[in-house]
C-alpha positions, 0 to 999 in steps of 0.5 A: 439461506444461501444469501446468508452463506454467501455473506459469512463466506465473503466475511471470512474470505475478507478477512482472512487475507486483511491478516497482518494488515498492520500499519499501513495496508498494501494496496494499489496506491503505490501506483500514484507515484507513491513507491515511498509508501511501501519502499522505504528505501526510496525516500529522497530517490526521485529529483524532487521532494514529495508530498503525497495525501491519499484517501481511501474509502470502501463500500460507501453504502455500509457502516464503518467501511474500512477507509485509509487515509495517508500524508506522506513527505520524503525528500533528498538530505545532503548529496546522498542521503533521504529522508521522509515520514508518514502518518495514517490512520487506518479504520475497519470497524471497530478496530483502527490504528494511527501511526507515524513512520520516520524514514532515513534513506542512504543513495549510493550513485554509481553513474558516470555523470549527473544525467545518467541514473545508476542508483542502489538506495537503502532505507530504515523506517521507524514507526509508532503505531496505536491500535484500538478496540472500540468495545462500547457496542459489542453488548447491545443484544445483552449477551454476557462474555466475561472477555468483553467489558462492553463499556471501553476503547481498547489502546495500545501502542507499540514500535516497529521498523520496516526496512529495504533496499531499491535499485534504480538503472536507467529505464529499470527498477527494483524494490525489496522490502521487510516490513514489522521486521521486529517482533512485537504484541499489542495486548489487545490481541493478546491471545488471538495475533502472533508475535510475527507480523514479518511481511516481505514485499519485492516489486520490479518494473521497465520503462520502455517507449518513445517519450515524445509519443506513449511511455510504457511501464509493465511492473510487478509486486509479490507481497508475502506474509511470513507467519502465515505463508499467504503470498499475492502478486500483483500484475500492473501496466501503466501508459505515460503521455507526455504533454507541454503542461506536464504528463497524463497516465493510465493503468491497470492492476490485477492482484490475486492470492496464491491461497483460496477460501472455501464455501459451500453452495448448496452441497457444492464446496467451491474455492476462491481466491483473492482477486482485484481489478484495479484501474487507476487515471492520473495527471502531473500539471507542472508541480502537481499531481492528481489521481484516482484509483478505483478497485473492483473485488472480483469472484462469486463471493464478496460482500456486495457489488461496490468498489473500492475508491481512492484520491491521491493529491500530491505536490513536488518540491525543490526540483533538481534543475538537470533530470536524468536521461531515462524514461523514469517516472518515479525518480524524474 
């Protein structure tokens, strides 16, 4: 019995914070060098075009585990201007999404010369997203709801855009971000998901160190939902070794919500909030980068003991010969 409490627990703590996840879900990817997956406004920031695949898998040992994967490119367009686009797909069950996401990004360059990086961005993407419904299995214990057909996928289509704006000076950055800024309904939840799926999303970081020897990068993100007021922030460190191939990392994040769920163990009511601990390893050898992710539900309540692992594969392109004087990661 309390195995089974556990489990409807773990259940609802889960998804109680995947509210919202519409398009493509926040998670710690943006770490590999990937700051455009969530930051449209950083389309064509860095001195080299972007290419960026990500696969996501959870629970390996469970059936239709949730996994994402992602294809990204962004790139400079003319002297100041950027321009990107995303596609993904997103499974969790019976219920999954692809979409495709177009980004244009405007740089306004407030340096004194080429080398000195002084940049204020701003980025709109628009995206196409299909959600679906796979109904087929949901009759197999001969149950009758009159709501459920039992015989057909659910689709839906719908648009959406996410906007934002980065600050990028020297060693420090900022990020501010909408995303689903426009209100919109897919029919297949008609009756059960709000019309809001408004999202804001700020991130910050500093760069300090001595490049020839470790570079440091403390960061911040705070994520929020505007419906349901959920917030969670995420507390990240990475470490930068400069090598003559290129650059081997490190990290380690920490997410954790502001909001709780409550179970019950015995005649005990416990709360628990949302905690992830997240280490990350990765390597830039000339043109390519390669890196790993590996998240860990942290608390007394989750479904089981295995993790969360991600491959990031990336490659960059068309390279500014000059970089900027600045221990920049994500733009040199």
């Amino acid at each position: 019995m309390y195995h089974k409490i556990r489990i409807l627990a773990a259940l609802f703590f889960i998804s109680h914070y995947s509210f919202s996840q519409e398009g493509i879900p926040v998670y710690s990817d943006y770490l590999s060098d990937n700051y455009y997956l969530i930051h449209p406004s950083m389309a064509g920031a860095a001195n080299c075009a972007k290419i960026r695949l990500t696969g996501r898998k959870q629970w390996f040992d469970q059936e239709d585990a949730p996994e994402l994967q992602t294809l990204s490119f962004n790139g400079r367009v003319g002297e100041n201007a950027g321009a990107g686009v995303i596609l993904f797909n997103d499974k969790n069950g019976y219920h999954s999404q692809k979409g495709i996401k177009f980004t244009y990004a405007y740089h306004l360059m407030f340096s004194r010369d080429e080398i000195d990086l002084n940049q204020l961005s701003f980025g709109i993407s628009a995206g196409f997203i299909q959600s679906q419904l796979d109904e087929t299995e949901f009759r197999q214990s001969g149950d009758f709801d009159p709501i459920i057909d039992g015989t057909i996928v659910q689709k839906d289509a719908y648009f959406n855009v996410d906007v934002g704006a980065s600050y990028n000076f020297l060693d420090f950055y900022a990020h501010a971000t909408v995303k689903n800024a426009i209100e919109t309904r897919r029919d297949i939840y008609t009756e059960y998901e709000s019309d809001n799926l408004r999202k804001y999303l700020l991130s910050a970081g500093y760069i300090f160190g001595d490049r020839d020897r470790i570079l440091w990068e403390p960061s911040l993100l705070f994520q929020m939902v505007e419906k349901t007021r959920e917030k969670a922030i995420d507390i990240n460190l990475k470490a930068y070794k400069n090598l003559d191939f290129g650059r081997v990392w490190a990290g380690l994040s920490y997410r954790r919500s502001f909001d709780g769920a409550e179970f019950m163990v015995g005649n005990t009511i416990s709360n628990q909030k949302l905690q992830y601990i997240t280490p990350i390893v990765g390597v830039n050898f000339d043109k390519f980068m390669f890196a790993y992710t590996y998240s860990q539900l942290s608390g007394a309540v989750k479904f089981d003991n295995g993790g969360y692992h991600q491959i990031t594969l990336g490659i960059d392109l068309f390279c500014r010969p000059v970089k900027y004087d600045c221990n920049c990661p994500a733009i040199n």
